[in-house]
C-alpha positions as CSV (number, residue, x, y, z in Angstrom):
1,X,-23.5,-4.0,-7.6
2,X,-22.6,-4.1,-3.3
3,X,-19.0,-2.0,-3.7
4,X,-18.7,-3.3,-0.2
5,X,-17.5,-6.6,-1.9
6,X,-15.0,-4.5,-3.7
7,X,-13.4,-3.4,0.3
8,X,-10.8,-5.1,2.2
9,X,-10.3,-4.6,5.7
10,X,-6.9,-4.2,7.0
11,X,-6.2,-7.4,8.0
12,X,-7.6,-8.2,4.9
13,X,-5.9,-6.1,2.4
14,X,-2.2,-7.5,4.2
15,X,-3.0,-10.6,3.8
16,X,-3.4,-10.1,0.4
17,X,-0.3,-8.2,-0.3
18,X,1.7,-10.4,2.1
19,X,2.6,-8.3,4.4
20,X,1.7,-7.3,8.0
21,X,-1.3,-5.7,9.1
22,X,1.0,-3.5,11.6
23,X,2.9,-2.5,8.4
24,X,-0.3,-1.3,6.5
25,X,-1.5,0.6,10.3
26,X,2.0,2.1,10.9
27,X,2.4,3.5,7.3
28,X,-1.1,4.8,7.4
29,X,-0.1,6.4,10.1
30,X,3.1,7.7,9.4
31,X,2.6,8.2,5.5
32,X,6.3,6.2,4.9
33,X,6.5,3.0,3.4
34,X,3.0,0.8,1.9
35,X,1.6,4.2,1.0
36,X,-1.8,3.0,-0.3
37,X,-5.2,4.8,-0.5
38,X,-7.5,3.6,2.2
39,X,-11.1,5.0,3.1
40,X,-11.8,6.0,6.7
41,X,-15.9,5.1,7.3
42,X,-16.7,5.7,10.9
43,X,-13.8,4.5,12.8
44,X,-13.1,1.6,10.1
45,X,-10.7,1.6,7.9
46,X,-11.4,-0.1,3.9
47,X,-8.6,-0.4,1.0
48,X,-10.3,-0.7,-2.6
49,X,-8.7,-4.3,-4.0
50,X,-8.3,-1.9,-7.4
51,X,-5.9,0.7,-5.3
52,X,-4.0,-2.8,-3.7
53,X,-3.6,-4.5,-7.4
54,X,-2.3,-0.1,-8.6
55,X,0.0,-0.6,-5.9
56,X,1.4,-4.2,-6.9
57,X,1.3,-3.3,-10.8
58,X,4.0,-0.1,-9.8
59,X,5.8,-1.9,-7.5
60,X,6.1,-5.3,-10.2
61,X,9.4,-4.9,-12.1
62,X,11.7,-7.2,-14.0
63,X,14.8,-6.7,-12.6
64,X,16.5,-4.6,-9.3
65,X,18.2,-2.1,-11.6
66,X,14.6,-0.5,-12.4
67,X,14.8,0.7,-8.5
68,X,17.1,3.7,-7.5
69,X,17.1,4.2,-3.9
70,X,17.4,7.7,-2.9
71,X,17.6,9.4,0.3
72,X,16.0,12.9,1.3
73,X,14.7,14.4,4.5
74,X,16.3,10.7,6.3
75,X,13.4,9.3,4.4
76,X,13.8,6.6,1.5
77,X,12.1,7.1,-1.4
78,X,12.1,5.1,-4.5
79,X,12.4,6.0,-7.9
80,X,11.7,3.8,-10.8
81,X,13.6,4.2,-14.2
């Protein structure tokens, strides 16, 4: 089995979220907001789809009164009931 099929690039892996590929470089970067494990080959940077569907299944909820927005440190952090 070629795991490469199993990679996204980032372009990629925001496109298939539906977000920005700026969002997924800035909170690489910065370690606030799509926090997501990537893997760093070379200078190239590779999401596994299975830790971009991980991330959708805990951020999937039924209603907005599962999410509790908190504020510590003048960073938001979310916590799910």
């Amino acid at each position: 089995m070629d795991k490469s099929k199993n990679l996204f690039n980032t372009d990629e892996a925001a496109n298939y979220l539906g977000v920005s590929s700026r969002t997924l470089s800035n909170s690489r970067s910065s370690g606030v907001g799509v926090n997501i494990n990537f893997i760093k080959i070379g200078g190239c940077v590779r999401y596994r789809i299975s830790e971009l569907d991980k991330y959708l299944d805990n951020h999937t909820f039924k209603h907005t009164g599962e999410i509790i927005w908190t504020t510590t440190s003048s960073v938001n952090k979310m916590m799910i009931h």
